[in-house]
C-alpha positions as CSV (number, residue, x, y, z in Angstrom):
1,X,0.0,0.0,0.0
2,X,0.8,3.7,-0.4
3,X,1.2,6.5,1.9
4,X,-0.2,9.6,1.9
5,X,1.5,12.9,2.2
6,X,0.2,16.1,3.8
7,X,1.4,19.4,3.3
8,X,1.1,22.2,5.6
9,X,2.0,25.4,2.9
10,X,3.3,28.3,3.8
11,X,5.0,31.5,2.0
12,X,8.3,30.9,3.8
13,X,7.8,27.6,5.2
14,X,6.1,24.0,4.6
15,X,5.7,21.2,7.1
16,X,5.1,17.9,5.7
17,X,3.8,14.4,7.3
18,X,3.3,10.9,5.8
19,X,1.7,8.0,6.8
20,X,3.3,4.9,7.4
21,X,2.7,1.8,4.1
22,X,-0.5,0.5,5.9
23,X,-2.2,4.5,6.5
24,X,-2.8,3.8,9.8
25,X,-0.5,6.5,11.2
26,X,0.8,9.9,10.4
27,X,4.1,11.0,11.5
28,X,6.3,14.6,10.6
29,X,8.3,13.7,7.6
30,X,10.0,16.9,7.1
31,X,9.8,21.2,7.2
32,X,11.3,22.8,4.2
33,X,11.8,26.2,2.9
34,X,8.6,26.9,0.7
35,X,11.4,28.0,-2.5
36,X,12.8,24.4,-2.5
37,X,9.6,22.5,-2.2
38,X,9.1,21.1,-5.3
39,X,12.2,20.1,-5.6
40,X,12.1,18.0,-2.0
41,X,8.8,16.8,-3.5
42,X,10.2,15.3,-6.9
43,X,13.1,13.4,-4.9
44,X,10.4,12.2,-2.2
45,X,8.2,10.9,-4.9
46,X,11.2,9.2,-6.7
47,X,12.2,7.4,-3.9
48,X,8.8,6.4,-2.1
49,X,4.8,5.4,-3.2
50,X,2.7,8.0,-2.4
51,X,-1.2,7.1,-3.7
52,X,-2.6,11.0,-2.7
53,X,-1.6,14.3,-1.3
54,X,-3.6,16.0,1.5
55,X,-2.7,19.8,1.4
56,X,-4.2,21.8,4.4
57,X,-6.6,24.2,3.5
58,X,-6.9,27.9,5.6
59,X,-10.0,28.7,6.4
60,X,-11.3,31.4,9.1
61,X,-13.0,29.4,11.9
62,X,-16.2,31.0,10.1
63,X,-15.0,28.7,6.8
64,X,-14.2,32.0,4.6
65,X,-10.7,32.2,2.8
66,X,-7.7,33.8,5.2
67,X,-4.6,35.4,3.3
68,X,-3.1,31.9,2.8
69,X,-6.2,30.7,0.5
70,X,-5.0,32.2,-2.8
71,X,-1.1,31.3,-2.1
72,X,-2.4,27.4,-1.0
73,X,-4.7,27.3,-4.2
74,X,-1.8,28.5,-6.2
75,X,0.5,26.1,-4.8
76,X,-1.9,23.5,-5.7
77,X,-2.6,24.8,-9.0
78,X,1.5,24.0,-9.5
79,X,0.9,21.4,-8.1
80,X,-1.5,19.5,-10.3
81,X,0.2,20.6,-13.3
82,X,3.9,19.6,-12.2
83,X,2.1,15.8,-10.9
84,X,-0.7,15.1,-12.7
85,X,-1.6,11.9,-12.1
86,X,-1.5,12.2,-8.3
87,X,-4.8,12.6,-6.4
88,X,-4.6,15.8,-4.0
89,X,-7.1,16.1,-1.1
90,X,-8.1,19.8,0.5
91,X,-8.6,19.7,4.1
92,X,-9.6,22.1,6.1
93,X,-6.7,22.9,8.5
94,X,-8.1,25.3,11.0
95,X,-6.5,25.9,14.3
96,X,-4.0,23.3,13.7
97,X,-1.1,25.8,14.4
98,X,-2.5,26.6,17.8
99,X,-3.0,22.7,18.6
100,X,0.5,21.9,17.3
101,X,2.1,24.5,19.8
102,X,-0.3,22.5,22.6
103,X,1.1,19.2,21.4
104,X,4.7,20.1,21.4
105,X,4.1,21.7,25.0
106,X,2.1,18.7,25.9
107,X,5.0,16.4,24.7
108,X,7.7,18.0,26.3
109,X,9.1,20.0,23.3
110,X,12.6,22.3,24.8
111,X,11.6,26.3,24.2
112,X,14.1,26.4,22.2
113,X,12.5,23.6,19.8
114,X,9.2,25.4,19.6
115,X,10.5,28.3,18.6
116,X,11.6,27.1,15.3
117,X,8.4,27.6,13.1
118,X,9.7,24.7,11.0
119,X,9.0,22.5,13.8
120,X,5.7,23.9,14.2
121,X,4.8,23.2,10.4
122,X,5.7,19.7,10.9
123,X,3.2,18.9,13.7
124,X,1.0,21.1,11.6
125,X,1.1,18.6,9.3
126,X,0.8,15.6,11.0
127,X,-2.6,16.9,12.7
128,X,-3.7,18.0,9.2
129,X,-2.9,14.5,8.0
130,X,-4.7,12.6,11.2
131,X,-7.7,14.5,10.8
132,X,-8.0,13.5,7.4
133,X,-7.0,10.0,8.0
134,X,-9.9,10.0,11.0
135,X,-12.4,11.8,9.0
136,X,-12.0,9.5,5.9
137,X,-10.6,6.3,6.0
């Protein structure tokens, strides 16, 4: 079986998970600087299966668009033209950098450890990824 990626986006920053070969659980694969991206992407997808992409949609807790919305949908937009045969899933990522900051806390994270955003991104990613796995498989 496949795993599935999720991607956190951000203008400067992007925290990605993956689940394990049987999608049972999501872990933090990696943060990257947004510029290099698709690059990291291409060598990920050389070397492992991936059957879909979940990319983390911003949303205001009312469900309008935030100022990410336009940069996520033109990441995506990339996105499906640089791998078109890959399924990508939009889910709704909502307060996930708030409950990130709580997990790391909750886990024990050093200050100095939450203070790198690309840390952040990474757990960001892996709740964006477990919701979707929860919500859908």
């Amino acid at each position: 079986m496949a795993r599935i990626l999720a991607i956190d986006y951000g203008a400067k920053r992007t925290g990605l998970a993956v689940t394990d070969p049987l999608q049972i659980i999501s872990s933090p694969l990696e943060g990257v600087h947004t510029h290099i991206l698709f690059d990291f992407l291409k060598g990920y997808f050389g070397q492992e299966e991936v059957e879909k992409v979940v990319v983390g949609w911003p949303t205001q807790d009312d469900g309008s668009d935030t100022n990410n919305t336009p940069l996520v949908r033109a990441f995506v937009n990339r996105f499906k033209k640089l791998f078109p045969t890959m399924e990508v899933v939009l889910h709704d990522e909502w307060g996930t950098s708030k409950m990130a900051m709580q997990s790391m806390i909750a886990a024990g994270a050093k200050r100095k450890d939450r203070r790198k955003k690309i840390n952040v991104d990474k757990v960001s990613a892996t709740l964006i990824l477990q919701s979707y796995l929860e919500a859908n498989l």
